[in-house]
Structure formats: structure tokens, C-alpha cells
N, C-alpha and C positions, 0 to 999 in steps of 0.2 A: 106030376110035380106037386108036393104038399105045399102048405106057406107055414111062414114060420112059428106059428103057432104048434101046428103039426108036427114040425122039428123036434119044437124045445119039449113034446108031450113023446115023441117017441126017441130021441137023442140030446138028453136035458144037457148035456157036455156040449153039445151043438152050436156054434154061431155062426147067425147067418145074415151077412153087412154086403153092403154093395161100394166098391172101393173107383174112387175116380185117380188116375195115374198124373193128371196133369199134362200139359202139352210135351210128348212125347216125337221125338226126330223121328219121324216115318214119311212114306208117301202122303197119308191120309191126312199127316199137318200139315204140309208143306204150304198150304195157303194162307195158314197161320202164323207161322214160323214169324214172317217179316215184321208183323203184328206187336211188336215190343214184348212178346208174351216169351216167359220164361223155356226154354224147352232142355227137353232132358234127353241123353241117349237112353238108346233101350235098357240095356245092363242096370246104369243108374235107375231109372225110373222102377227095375224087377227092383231092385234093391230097395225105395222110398217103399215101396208095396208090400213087402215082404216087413219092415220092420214097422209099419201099419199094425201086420196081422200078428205080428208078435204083442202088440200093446193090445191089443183086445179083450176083453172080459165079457162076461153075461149081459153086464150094461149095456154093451154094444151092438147087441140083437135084435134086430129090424132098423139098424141106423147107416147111413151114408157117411163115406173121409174120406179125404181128401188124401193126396199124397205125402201132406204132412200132418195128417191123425187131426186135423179139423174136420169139425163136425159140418156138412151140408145138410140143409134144409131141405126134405124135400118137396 
């Protein structure tokens, strides 16, 4: 596995983010679910995720978002 340094020197069209989906309806929420926290079905949440990675740019290159294109700290 390169890092993204490595990437952007061997596939400068390359970006490479880490994307968080938000609480999502699955088993692995379900203990969340109750939790007031917003949750998404799967389809919706492909879909937040998907139009993430359509807003992307070069800027975007070694950054963390959220499922609504908010930037996370890491």
C-alpha cells in the first residue's frame, strides 16, 4: 500500500479521502439507532457518499467528510 503522497507522484488525477457514511440502518447501528442520532438506509446513505465523491477536487487529498461534504478533523 503507497500513502498518499506516493499516489498523487504516481497518479497526480488520484484522490485519496476517507469518507464517514453517518449512522447508517444496519446491524452494527442498531445500538445507536435509539440514540437520537440521525440514521440513514443503506441506498440513501450510497447515495450521500457518492455525491461526496463527485464534489471532490485535488484539495481534497489526504482529508476526511462527512456524509454531507463536511470536513472532519482528524
Amino acid at each position: 500500500m503507497c500513502c498518499r503522497w506516493e499516489l498523487a507522484r504516481r497518479a497526480p488525477e488520484a484522490i485519496c479521502a476517507a469518507l464517514h457514511p453517518g449512522t447508517v440502518a444496519t446491524g452494527l447501528s442498531a445500538p445507536f439507532q435509539a440514540a437520537g442520532l440521525e440514521v440513514h438506509a443503506p441506498a440513501d446513505a450510497a447515495r450521500h457518499i457518492l455525491a461526496v465523491l463527485d464534489q471532490l477536487t485535488a484539495e481534497a487529498n489526504g482529508g476526511f467528510f462527512d456524509w454531507r461534504d463536511q470536513t472532519i478533523p482528524w
